[in-house]
C-alpha positions as CSV (number, residue, x, y, z in Angstrom):
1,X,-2.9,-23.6,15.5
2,X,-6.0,-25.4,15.8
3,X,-8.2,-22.7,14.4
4,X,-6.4,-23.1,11.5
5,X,-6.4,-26.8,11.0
6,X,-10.4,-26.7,12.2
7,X,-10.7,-23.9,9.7
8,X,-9.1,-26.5,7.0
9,X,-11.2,-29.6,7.6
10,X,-14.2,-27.4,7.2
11,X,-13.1,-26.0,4.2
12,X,-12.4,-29.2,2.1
13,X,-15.8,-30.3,3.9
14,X,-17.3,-27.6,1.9
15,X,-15.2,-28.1,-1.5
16,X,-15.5,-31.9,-1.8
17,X,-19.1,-31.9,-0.9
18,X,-20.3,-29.8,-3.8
19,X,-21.9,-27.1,-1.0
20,X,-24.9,-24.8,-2.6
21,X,-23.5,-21.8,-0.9
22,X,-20.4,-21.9,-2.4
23,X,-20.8,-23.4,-5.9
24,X,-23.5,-20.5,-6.3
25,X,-21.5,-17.5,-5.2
26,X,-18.6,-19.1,-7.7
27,X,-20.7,-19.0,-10.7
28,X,-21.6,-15.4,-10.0
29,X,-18.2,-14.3,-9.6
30,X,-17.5,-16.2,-12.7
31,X,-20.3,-14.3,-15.1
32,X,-19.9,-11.3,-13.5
33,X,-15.6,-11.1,-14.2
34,X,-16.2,-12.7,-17.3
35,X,-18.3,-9.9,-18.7
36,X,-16.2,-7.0,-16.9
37,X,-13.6,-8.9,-18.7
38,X,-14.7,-8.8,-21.8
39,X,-16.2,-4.8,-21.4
40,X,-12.4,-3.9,-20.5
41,X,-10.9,-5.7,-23.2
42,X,-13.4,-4.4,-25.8
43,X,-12.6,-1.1,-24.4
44,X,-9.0,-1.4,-23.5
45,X,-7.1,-2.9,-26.6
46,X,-8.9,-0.5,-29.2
47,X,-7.6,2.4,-26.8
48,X,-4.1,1.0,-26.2
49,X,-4.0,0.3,-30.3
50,X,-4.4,3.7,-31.2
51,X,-2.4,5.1,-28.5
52,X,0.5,2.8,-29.3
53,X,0.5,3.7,-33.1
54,X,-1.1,6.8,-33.3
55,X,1.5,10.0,-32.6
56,X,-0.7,13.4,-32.0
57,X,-0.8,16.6,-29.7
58,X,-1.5,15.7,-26.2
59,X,0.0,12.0,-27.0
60,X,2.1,11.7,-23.2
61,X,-1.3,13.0,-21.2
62,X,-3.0,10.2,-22.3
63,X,-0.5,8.0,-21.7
64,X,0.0,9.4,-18.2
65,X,-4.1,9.1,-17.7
66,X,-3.6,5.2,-18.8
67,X,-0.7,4.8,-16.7
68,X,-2.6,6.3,-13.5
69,X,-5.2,4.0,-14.1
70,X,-3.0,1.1,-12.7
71,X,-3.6,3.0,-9.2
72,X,-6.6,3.5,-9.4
73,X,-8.0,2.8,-5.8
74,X,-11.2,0.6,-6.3
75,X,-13.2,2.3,-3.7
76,X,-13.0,5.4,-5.5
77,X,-13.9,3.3,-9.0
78,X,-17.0,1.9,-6.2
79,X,-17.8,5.7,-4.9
80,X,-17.8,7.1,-8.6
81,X,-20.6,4.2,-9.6
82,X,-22.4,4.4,-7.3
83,X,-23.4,8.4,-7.3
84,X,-23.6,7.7,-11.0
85,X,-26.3,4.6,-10.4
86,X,-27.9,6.1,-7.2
87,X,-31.4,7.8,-7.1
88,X,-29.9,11.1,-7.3
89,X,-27.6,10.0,-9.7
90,X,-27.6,11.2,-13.5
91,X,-28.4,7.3,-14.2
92,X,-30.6,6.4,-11.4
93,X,-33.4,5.9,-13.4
94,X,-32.1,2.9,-14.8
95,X,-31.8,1.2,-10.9
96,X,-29.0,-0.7,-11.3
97,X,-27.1,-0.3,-8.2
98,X,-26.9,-3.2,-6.4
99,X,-27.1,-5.2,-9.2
100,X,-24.6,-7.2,-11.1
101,X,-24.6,-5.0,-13.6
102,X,-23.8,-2.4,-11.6
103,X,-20.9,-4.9,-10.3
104,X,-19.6,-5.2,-14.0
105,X,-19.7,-1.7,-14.8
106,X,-17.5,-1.0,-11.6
107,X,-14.9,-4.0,-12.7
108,X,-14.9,-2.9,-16.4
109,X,-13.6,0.7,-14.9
110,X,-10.9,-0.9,-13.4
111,X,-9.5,-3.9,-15.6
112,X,-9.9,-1.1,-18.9
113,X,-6.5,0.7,-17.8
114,X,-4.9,-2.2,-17.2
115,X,-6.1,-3.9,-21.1
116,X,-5.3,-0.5,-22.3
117,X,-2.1,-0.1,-20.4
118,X,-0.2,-3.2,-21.4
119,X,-1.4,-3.3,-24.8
120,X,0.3,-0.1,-25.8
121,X,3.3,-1.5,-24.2
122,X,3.4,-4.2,-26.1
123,X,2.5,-2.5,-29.4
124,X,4.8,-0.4,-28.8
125,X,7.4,-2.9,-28.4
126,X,6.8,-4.2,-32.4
127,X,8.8,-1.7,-34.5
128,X,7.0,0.4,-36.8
129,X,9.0,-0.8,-39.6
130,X,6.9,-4.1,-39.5
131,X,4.2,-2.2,-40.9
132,X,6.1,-0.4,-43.5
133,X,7.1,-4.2,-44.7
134,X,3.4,-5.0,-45.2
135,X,2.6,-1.8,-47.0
136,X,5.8,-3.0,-49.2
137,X,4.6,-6.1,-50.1
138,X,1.7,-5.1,-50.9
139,X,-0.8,-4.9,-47.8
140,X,-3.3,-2.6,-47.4
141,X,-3.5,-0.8,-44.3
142,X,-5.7,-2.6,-42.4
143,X,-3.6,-5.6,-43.0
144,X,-0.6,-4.1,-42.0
145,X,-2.0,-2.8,-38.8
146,X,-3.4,-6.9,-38.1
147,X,0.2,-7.8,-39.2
148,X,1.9,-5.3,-36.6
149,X,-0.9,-7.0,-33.8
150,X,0.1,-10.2,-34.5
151,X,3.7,-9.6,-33.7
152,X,2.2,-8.0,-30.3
153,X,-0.1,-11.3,-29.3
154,X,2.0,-11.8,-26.6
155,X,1.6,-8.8,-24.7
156,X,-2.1,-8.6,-25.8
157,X,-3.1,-11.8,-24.0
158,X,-0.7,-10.5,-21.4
159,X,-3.4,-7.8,-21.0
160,X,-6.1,-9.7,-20.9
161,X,-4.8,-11.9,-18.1
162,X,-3.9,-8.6,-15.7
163,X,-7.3,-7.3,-16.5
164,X,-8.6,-10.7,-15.3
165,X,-6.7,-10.5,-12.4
166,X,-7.3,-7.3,-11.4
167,X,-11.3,-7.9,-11.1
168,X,-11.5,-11.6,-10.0
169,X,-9.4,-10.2,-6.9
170,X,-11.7,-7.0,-6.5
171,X,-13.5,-6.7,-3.1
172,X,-14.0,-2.3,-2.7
173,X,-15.7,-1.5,-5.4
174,X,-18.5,-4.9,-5.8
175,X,-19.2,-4.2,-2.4
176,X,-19.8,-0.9,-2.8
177,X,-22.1,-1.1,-5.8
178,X,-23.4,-4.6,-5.3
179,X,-24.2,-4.7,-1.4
180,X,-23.3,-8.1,-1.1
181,X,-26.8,-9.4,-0.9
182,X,-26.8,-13.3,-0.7
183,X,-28.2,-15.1,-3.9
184,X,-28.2,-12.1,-6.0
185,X,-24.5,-9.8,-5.9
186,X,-22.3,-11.7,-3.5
187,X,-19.4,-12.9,-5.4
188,X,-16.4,-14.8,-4.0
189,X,-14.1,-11.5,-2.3
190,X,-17.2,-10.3,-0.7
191,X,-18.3,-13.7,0.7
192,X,-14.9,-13.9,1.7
193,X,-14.9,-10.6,4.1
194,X,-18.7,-11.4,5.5
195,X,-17.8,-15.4,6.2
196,X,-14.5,-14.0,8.7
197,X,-16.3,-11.1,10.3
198,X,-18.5,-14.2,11.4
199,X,-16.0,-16.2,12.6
200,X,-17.1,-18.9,9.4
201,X,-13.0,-19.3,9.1
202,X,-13.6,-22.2,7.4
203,X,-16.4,-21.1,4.6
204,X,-14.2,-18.3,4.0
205,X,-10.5,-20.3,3.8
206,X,-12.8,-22.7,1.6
207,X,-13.7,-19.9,-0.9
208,X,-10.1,-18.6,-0.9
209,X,-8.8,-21.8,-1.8
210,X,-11.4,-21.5,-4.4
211,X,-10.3,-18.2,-5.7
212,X,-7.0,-19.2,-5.7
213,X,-7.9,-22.1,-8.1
214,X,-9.6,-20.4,-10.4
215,X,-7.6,-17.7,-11.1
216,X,-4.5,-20.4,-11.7
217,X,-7.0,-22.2,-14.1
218,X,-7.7,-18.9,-15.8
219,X,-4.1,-17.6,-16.2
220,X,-3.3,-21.5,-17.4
221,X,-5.2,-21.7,-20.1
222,X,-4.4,-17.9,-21.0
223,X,-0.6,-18.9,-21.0
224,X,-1.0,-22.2,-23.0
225,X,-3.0,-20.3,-25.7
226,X,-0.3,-17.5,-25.8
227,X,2.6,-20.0,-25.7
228,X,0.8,-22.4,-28.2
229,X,0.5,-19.8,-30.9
230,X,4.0,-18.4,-30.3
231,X,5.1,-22.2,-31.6
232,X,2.7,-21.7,-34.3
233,X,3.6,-19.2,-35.6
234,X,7.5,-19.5,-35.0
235,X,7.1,-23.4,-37.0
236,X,5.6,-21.8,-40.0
237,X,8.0,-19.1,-40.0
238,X,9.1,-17.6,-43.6
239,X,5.9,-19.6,-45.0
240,X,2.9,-17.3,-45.2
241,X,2.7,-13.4,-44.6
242,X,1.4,-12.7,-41.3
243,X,-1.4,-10.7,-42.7
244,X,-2.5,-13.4,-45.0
């Protein structure tokens, strides 16, 4: 027991003091699952859009390859980087492992599946005869299709949180490709591992609580946006087309 309340003085020494250490390896963790964020999603919802709409040969293996995604183990997403960005590697010119960019790249691969996974579940879930409405009453296609998303928002910012989630928590794969090298790719997770092989219980509990915090702050303000235009959109109901 009194590791664990030594280990919980230190760490809200550390948080309530403003330590270097740990505001430092929070902002890195922040820019670097920001942008893998924003990769997946760019990458993700465009995939899941077509997937969910578009009927063609070949249509379930795709699905199944989305779906498998979910699974996908992270050291294996860490492995397949880092033969691509090694020396030997068809991209090793470019020397970006251990590199943040090589860190982004690896939690792009695995937040995409997710993005595109739960976007064509919730497209799906908006029946097709919303878009036939639109084309009724005079939409073109592209605003039919925007009509169709707008009826899915839910589930789309439902995507974007799981993507979020499933790269702020990532430990495999950035420590695979990033090397954990203080001041430059250590992020959060990996400081996380390091401080508790060192016996540093309460650095490490203090950047846990950390992680813990920001991913509630993240998925809050994800949940208000969704929720607040839900109530937008349900109060002005029956008053402007939803492609307008």
């Amino acid at each position: 027991m009194d590791v664990f309340l030594e280990a919980a003085r230190e760490a809200a020494r550390l948080l309530f003091s403003g330590d270097s250490y740990v505001r430092d390896i929070l902002g890195l963790s922040l820019r670097v699952s920001g942008t893998a964020v924003l990769v997946g999603v760019l990458i993700g919802i465009p995939v899941g859009v077509a997937v969910g709409i578009g009927r063609f040969p070949g249509r379930q293996l795709v699905v199944a390859l989305i779906h498998t995604g979910f699974a996908l183990p992270p050291v294996v997403v860490g492995l397949f980087v880092y033969m691509l960005l090694s020396r030997e590697g068809p991209a090793g010119a470019l020397e970006l492992l251990f590199t943040p960019t090589a860190m982004v790249l690896a939690q792009a691969l695995l937040a995409s599946p997710y993005v595109a996974g739960i976007t064509l579940a919730a497209v799906q879930a908006v029946p097709s005869d919303v878009r036939l409405e639109a084309r009724a009453l005079g939409a073109t296609r592209v605003q039919a299709l925007w009509a169709h998303l707008r009826e899915a928002r839910l589930g789309l910012g439902a995507a974007v949180v799981a993507g979020f989630g499933a790269v702020l928590s990532e430990v495999g794969a950035v420590m695979m490709v990033g090397g954990n090298i203080l001041g430059e790719t250590r992020v959060m997770t990996t400081a996380i591992v390091l401080e508790t092989r060192r016996g540093r219980y309460g650095t490490a509990l203090a950047l846990g609580l950390v992680l813990l915090a920001v991913a509630f702050t993240v998925n809050l303000i994800l949940t208000r946006l969704q929720q607040g235009r839900q109530a937008a959109v349900w109060s002005t109901a029956g008053v402007e087309r939803p492609w307008a």
